[in-house]
HTML snippet that shows the backbone in 3Dmol.js (N, CA, C, O; Angstrom):
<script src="https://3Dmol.org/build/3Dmol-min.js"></script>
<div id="view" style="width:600px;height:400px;position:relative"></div>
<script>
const pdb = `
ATOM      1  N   UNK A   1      52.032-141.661 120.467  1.00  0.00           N
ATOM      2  CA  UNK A   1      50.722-142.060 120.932  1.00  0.00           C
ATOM      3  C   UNK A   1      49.671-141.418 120.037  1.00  0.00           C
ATOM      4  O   UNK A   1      49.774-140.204 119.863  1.00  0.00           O
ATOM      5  N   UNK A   2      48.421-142.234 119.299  1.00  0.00           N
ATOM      6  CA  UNK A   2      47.609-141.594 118.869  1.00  0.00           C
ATOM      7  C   UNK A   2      46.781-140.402 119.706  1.00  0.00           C
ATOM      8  O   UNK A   2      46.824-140.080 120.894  1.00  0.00           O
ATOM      9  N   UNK A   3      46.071-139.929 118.664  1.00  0.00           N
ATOM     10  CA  UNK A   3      45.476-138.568 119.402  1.00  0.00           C
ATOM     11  C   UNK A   3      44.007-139.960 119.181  1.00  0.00           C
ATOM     12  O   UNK A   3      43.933-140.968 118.477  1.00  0.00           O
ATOM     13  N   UNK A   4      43.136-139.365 120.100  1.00  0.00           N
ATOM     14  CA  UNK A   4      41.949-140.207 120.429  1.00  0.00           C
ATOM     15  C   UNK A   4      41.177-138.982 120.275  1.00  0.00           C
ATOM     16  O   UNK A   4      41.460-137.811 120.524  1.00  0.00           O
ATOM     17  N   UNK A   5      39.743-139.745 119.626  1.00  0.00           N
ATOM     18  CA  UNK A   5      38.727-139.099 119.058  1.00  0.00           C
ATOM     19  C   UNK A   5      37.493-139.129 120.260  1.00  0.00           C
ATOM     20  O   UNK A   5      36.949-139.960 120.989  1.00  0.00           O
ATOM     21  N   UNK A   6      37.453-138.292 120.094  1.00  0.00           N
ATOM     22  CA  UNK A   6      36.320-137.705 121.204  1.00  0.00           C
ATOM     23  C   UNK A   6      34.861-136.749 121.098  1.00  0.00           C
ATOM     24  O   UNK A   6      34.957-135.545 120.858  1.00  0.00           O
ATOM     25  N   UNK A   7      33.833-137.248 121.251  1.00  0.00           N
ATOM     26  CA  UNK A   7      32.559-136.219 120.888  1.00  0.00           C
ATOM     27  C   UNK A   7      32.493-135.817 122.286  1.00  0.00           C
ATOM     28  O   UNK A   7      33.049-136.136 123.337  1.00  0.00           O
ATOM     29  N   UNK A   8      31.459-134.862 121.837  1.00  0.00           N
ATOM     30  CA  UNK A   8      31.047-134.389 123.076  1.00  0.00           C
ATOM     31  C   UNK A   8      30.768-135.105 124.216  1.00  0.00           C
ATOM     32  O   UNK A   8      31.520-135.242 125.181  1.00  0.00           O
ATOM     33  N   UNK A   9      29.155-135.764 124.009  1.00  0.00           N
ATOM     34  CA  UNK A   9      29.093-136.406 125.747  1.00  0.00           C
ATOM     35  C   UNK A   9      30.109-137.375 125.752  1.00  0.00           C
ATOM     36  O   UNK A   9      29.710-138.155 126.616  1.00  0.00           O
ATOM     37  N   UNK A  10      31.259-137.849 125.292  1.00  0.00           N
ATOM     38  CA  UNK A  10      32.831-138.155 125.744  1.00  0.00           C
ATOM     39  C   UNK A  10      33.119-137.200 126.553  1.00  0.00           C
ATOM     40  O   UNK A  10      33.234-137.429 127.757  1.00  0.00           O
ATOM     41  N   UNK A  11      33.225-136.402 126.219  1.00  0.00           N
ATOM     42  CA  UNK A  11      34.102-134.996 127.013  1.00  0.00           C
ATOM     43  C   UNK A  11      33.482-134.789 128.381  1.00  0.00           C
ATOM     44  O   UNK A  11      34.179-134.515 129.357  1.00  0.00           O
ATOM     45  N   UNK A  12      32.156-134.924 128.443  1.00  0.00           N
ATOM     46  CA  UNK A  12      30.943-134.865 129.281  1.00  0.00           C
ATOM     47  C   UNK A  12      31.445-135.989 130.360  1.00  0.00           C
ATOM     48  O   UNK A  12      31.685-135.626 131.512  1.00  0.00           O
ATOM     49  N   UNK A  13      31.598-137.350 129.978  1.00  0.00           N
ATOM     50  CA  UNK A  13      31.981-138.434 131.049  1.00  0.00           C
ATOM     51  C   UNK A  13      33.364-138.307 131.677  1.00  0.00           C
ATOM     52  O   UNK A  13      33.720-138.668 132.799  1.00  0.00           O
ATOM     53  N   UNK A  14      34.089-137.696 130.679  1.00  0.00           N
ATOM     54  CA  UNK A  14      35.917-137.330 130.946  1.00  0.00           C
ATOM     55  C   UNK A  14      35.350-136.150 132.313  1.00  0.00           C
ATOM     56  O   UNK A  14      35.407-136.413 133.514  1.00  0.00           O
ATOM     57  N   UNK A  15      35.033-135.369 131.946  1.00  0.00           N
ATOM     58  CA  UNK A  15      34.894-134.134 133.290  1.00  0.00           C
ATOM     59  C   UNK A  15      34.288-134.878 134.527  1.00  0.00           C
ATOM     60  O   UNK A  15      34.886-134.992 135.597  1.00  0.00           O
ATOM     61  N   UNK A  16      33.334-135.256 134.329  1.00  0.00           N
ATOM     62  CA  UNK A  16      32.614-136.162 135.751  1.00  0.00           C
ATOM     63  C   UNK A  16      33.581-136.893 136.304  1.00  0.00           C
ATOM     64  O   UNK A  16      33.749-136.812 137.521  1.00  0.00           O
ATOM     65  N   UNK A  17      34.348-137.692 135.562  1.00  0.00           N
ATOM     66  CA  UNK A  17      35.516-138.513 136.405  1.00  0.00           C
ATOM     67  C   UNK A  17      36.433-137.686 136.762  1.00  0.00           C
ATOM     68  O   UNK A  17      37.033-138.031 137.779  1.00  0.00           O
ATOM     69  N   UNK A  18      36.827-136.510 136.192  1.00  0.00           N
ATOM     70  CA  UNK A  18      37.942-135.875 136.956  1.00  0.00           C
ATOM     71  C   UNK A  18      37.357-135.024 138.032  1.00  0.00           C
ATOM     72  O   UNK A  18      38.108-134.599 138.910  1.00  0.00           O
ATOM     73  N   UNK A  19      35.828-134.677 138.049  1.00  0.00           N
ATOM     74  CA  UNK A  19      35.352-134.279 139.093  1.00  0.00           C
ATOM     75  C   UNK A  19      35.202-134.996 140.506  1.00  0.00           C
ATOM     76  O   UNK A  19      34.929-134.634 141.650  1.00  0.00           O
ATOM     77  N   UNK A  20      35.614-136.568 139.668  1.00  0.00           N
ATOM     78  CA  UNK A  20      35.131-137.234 141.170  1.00  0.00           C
ATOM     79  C   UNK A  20      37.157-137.434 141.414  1.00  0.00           C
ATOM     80  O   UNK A  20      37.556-137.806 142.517  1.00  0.00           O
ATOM     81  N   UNK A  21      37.718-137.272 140.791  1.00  0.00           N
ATOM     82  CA  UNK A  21      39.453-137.153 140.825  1.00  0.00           C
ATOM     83  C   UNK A  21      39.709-138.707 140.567  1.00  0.00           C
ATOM     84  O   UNK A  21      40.369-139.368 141.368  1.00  0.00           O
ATOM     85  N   UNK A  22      39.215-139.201 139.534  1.00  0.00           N
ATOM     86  CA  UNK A  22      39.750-140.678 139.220  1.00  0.00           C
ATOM     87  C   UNK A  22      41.138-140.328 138.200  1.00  0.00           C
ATOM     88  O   UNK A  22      41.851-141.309 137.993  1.00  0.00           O
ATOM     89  N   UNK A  23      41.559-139.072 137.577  1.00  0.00           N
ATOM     90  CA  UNK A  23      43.154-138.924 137.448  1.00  0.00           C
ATOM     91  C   UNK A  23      44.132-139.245 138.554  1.00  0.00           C
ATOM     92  O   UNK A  23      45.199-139.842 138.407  1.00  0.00           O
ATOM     93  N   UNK A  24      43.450-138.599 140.089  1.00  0.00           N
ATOM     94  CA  UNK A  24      45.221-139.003 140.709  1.00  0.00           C
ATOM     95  C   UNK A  24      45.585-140.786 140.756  1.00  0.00           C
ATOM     96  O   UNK A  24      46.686-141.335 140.701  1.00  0.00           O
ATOM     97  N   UNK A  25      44.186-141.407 140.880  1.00  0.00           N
ATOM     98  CA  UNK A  25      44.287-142.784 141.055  1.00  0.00           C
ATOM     99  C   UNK A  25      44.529-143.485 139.495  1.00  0.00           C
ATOM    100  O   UNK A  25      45.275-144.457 139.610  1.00  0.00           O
ATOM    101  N   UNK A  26      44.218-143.315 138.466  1.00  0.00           N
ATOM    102  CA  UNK A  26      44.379-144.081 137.028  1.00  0.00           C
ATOM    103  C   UNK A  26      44.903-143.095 136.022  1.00  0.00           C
ATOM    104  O   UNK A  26      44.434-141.993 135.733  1.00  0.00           O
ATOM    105  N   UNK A  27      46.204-143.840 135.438  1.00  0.00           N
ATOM    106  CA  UNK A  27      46.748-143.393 134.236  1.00  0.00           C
ATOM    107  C   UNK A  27      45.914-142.674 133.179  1.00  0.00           C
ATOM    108  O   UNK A  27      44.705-142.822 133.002  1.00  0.00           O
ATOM    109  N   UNK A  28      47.016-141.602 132.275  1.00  0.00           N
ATOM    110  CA  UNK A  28      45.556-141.229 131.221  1.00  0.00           C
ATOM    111  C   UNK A  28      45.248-142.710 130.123  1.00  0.00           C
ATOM    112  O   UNK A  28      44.199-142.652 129.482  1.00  0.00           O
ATOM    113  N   UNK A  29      46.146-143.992 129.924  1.00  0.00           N
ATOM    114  CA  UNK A  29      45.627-144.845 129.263  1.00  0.00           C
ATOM    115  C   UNK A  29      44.152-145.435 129.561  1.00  0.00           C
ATOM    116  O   UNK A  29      43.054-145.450 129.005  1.00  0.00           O
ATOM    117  N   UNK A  30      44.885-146.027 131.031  1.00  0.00           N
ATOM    118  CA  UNK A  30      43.469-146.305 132.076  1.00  0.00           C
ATOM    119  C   UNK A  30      41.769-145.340 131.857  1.00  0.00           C
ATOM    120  O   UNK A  30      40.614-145.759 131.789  1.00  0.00           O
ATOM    121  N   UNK A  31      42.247-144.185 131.811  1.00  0.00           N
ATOM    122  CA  UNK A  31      41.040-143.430 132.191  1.00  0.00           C
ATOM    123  C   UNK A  31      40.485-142.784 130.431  1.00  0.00           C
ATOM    124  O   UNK A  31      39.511-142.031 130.435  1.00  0.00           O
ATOM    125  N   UNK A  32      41.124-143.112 129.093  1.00  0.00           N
ATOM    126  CA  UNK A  32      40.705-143.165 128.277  1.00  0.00           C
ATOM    127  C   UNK A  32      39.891-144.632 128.398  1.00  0.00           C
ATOM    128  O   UNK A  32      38.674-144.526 128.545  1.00  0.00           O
ATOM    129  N   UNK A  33      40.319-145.673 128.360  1.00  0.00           N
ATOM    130  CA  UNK A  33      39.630-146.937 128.134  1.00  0.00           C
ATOM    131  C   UNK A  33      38.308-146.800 129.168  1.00  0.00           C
ATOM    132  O   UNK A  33      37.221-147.057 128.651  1.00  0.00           O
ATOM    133  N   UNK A  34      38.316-146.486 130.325  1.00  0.00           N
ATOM    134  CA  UNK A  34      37.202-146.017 131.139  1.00  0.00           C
ATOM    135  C   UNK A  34      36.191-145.275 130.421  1.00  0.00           C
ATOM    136  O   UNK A  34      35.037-145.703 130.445  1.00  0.00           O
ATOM    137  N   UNK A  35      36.513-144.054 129.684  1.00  0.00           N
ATOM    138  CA  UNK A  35      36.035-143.587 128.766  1.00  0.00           C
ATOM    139  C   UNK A  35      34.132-143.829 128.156  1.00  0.00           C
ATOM    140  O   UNK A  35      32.938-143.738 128.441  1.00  0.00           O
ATOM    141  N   UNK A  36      35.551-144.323 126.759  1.00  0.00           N
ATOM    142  CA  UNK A  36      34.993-145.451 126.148  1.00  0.00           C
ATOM    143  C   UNK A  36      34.368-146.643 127.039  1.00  0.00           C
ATOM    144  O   UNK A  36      33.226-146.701 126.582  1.00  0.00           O
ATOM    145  N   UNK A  37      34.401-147.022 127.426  1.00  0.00           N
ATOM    146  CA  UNK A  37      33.672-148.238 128.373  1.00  0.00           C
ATOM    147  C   UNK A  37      32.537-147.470 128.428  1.00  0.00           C
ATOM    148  O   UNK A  37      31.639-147.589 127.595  1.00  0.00           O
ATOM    149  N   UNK A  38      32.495-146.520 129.539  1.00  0.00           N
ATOM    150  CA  UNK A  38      31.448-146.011 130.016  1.00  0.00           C
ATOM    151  C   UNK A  38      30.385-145.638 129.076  1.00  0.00           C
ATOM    152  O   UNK A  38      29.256-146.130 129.065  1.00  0.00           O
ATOM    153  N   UNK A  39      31.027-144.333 127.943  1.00  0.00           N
ATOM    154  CA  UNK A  39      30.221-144.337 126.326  1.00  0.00           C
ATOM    155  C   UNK A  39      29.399-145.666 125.706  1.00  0.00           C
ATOM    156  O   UNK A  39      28.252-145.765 125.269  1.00  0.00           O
ATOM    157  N   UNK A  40      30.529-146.686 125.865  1.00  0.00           N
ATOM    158  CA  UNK A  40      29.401-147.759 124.822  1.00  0.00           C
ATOM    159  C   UNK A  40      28.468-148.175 125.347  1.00  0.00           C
ATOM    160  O   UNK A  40      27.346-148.220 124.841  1.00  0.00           O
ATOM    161  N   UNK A  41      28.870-148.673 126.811  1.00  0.00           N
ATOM    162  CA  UNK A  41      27.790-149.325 128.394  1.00  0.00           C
ATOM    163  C   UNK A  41      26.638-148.332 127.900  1.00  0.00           C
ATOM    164  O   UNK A  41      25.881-148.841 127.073  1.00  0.00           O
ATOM    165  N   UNK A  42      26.409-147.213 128.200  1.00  0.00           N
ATOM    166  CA  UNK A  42      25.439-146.229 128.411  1.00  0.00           C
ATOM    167  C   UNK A  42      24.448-145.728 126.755  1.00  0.00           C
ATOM    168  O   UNK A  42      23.492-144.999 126.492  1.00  0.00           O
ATOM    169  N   UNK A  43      25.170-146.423 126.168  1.00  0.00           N
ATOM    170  CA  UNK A  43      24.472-146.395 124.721  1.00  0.00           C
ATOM    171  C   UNK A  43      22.709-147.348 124.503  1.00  0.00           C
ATOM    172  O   UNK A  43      22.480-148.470 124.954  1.00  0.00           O
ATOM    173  N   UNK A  44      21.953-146.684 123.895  1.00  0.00           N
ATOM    174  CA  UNK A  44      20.983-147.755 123.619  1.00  0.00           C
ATOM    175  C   UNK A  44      20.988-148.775 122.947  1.00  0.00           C
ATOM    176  O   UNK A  44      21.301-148.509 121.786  1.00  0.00           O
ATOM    177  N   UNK A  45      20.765-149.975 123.135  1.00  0.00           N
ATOM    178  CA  UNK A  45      20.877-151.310 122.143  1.00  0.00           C
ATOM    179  C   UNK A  45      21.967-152.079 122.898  1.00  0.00           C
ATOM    180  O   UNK A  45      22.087-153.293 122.732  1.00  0.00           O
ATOM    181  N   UNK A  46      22.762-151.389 123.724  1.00  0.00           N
ATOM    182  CA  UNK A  46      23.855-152.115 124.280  1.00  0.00           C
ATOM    183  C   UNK A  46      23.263-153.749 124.781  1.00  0.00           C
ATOM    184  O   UNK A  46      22.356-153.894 125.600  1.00  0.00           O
ATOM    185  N   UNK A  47      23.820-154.625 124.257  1.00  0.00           N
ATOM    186  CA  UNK A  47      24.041-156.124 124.548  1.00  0.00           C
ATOM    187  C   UNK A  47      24.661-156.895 125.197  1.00  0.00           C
ATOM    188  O   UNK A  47      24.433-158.103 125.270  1.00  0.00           O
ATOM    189  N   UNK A  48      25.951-155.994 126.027  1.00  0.00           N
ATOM    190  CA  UNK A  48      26.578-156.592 126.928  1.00  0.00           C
ATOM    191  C   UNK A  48      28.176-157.127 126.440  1.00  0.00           C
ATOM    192  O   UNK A  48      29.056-157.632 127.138  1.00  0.00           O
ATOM    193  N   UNK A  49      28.174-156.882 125.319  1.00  0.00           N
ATOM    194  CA  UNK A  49      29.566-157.429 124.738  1.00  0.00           C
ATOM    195  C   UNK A  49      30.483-156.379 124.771  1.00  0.00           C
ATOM    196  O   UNK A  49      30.240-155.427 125.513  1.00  0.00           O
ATOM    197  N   UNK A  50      31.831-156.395 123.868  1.00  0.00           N
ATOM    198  CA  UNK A  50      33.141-155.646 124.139  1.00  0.00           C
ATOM    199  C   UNK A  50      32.874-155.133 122.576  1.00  0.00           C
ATOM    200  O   UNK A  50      33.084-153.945 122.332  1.00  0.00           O
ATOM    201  N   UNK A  51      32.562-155.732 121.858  1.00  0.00           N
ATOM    202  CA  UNK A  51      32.289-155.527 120.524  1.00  0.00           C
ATOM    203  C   UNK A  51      31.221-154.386 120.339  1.00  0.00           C
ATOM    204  O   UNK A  51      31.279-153.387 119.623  1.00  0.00           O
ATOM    205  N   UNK A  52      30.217-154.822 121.199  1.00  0.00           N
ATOM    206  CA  UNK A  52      29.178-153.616 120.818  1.00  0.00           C
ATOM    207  C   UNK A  52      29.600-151.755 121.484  1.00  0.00           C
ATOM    208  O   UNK A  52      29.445-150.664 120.936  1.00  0.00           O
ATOM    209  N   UNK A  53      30.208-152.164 122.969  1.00  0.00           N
ATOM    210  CA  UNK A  53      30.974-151.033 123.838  1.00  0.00           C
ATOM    211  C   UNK A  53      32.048-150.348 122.824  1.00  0.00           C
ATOM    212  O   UNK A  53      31.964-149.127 122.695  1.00  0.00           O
ATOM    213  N   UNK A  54      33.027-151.027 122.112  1.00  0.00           N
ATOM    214  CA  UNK A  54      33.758-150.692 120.691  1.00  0.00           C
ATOM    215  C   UNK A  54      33.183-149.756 119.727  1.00  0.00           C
ATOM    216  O   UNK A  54      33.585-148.606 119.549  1.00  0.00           O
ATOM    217  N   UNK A  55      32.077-150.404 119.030  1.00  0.00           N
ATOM    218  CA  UNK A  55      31.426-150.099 118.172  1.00  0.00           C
ATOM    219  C   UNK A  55      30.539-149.040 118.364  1.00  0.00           C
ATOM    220  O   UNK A  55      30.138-148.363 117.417  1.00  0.00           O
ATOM    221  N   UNK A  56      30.221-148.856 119.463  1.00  0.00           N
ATOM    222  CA  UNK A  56      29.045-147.264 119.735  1.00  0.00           C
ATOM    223  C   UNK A  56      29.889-146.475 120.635  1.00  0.00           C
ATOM    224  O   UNK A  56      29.345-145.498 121.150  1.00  0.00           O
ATOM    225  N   UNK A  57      31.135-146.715 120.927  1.00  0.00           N
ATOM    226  CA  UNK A  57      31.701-145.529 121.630  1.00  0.00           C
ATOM    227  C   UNK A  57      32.754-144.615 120.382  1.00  0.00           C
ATOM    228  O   UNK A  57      33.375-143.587 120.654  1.00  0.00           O
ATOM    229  N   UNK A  58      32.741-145.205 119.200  1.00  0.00           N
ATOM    230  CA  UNK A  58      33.431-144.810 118.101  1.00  0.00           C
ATOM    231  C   UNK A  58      34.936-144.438 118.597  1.00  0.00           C
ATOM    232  O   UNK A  58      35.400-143.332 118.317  1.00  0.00           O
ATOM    233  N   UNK A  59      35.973-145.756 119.626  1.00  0.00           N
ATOM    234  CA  UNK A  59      37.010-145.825 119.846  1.00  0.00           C
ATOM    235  C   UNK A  59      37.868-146.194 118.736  1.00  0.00           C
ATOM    236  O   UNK A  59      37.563-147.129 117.996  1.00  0.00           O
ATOM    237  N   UNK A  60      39.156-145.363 118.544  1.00  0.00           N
ATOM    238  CA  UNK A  60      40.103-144.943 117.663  1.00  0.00           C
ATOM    239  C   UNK A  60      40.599-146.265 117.821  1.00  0.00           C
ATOM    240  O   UNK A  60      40.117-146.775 116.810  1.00  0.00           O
ATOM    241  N   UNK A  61      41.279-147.250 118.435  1.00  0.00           N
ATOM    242  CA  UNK A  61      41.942-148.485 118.485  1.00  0.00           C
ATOM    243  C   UNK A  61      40.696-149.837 117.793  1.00  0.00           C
ATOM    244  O   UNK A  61      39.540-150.040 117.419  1.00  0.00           O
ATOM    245  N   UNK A  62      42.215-150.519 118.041  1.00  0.00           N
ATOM    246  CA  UNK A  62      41.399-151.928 117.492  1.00  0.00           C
ATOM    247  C   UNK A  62      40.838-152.333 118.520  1.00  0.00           C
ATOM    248  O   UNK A  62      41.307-152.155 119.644  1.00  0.00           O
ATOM    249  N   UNK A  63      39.466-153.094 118.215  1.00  0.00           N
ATOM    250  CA  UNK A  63      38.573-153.404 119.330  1.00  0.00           C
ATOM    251  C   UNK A  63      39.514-154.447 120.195  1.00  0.00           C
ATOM    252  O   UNK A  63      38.932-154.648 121.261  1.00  0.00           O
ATOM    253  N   UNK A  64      40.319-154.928 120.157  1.00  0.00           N
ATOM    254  CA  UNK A  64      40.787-156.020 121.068  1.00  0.00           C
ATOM    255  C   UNK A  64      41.775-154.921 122.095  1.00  0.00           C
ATOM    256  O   UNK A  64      42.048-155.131 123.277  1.00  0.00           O
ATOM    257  N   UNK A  65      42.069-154.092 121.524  1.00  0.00           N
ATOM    258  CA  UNK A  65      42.549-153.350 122.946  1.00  0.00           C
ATOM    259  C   UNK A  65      42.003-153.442 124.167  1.00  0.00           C
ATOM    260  O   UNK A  65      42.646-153.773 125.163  1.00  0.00           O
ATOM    261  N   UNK A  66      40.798-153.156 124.160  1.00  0.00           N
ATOM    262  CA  UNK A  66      39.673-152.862 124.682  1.00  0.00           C
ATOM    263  C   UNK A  66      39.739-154.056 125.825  1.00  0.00           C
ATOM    264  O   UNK A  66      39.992-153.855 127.013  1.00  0.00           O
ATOM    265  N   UNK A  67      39.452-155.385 125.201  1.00  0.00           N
ATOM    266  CA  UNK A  67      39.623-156.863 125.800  1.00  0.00           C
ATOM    267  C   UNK A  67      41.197-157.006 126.708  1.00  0.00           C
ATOM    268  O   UNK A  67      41.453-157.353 127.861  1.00  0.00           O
ATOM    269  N   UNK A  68      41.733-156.719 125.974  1.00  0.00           N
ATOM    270  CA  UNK A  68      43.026-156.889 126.611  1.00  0.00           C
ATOM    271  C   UNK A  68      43.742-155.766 127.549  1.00  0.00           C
ATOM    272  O   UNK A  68      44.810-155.903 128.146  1.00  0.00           O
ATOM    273  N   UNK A  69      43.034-154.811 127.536  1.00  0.00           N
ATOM    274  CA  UNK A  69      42.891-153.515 128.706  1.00  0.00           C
ATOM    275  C   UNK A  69      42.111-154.760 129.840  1.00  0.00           C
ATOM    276  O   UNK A  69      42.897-154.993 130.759  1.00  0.00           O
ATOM    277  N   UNK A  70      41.322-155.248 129.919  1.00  0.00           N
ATOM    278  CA  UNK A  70      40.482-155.716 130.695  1.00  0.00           C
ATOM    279  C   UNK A  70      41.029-156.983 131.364  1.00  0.00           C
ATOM    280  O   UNK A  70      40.909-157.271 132.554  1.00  0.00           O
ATOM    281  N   UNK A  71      41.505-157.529 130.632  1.00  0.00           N
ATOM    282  CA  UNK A  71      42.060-159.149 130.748  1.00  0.00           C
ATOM    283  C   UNK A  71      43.877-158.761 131.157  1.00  0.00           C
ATOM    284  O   UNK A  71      44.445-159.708 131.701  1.00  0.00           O
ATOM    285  N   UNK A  72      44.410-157.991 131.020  1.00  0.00           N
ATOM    286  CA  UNK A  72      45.758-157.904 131.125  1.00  0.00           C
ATOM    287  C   UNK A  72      46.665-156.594 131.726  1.00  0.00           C
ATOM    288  O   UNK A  72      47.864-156.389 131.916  1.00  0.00           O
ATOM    289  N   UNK A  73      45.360-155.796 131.925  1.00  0.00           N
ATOM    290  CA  UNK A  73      45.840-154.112 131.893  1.00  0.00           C
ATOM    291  C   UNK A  73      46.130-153.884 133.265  1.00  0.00           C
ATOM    292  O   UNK A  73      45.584-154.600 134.105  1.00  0.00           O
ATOM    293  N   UNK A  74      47.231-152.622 133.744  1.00  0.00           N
ATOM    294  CA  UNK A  74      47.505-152.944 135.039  1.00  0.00           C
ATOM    295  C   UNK A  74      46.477-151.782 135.447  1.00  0.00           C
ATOM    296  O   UNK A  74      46.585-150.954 134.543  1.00  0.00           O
ATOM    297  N   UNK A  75      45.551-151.334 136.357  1.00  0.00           N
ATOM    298  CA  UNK A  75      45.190-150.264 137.387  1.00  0.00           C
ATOM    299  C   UNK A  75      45.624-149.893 138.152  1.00  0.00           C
ATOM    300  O   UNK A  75      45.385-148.743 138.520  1.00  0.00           O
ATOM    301  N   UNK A  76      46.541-150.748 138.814  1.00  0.00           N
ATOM    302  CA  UNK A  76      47.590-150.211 140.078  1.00  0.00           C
ATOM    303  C   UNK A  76      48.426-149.757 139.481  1.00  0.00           C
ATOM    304  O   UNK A  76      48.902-150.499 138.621  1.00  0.00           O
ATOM    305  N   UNK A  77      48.991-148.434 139.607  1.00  0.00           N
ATOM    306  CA  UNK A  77      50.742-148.349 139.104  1.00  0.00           C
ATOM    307  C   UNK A  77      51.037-148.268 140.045  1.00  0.00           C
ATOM    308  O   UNK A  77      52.235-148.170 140.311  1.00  0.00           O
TER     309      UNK A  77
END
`;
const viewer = $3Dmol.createViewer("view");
viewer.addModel(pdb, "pdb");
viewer.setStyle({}, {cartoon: {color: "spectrum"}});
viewer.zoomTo();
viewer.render();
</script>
């Protein structure tokens, strides 16, 4: 598994979710892609796409992960 790149206010959104305990409920795949989601959403200029959430959260994968986390990915285990 790659190691995933992370800045700070990353690290910043990672703690808040484990503060609210979204680990016991979602995988660490799940709760990286949450991540990132949350990073690009919360960025300025954001447009609403998967491309732009990609592109300003400076996620290590190919942007179609991202899509196909969304469109195909399980949340329930």
């Amino acid at each position: 598994m790659p190691l995933t790149y992370r800045v700070a206010h990353q690290q910043e959104i990672n703690n808040i979710l484990r503060t609210w305990r979204f680990p016991l409920y979602f995988s660490k795949p799940v709760m990286n892609h949450m991540v990132h989601f949350l990073d690009g959403v919360m960025t300025r200029g954001f447009s609403g796409t998967l491309t732009d959430i990609h592109r300003e959260s400076c996620h290590s994968q190919d942007r179609r992960t991202l899509s196909h986390f969304f469109t195909h990915g399980k949340w329930n285990e």
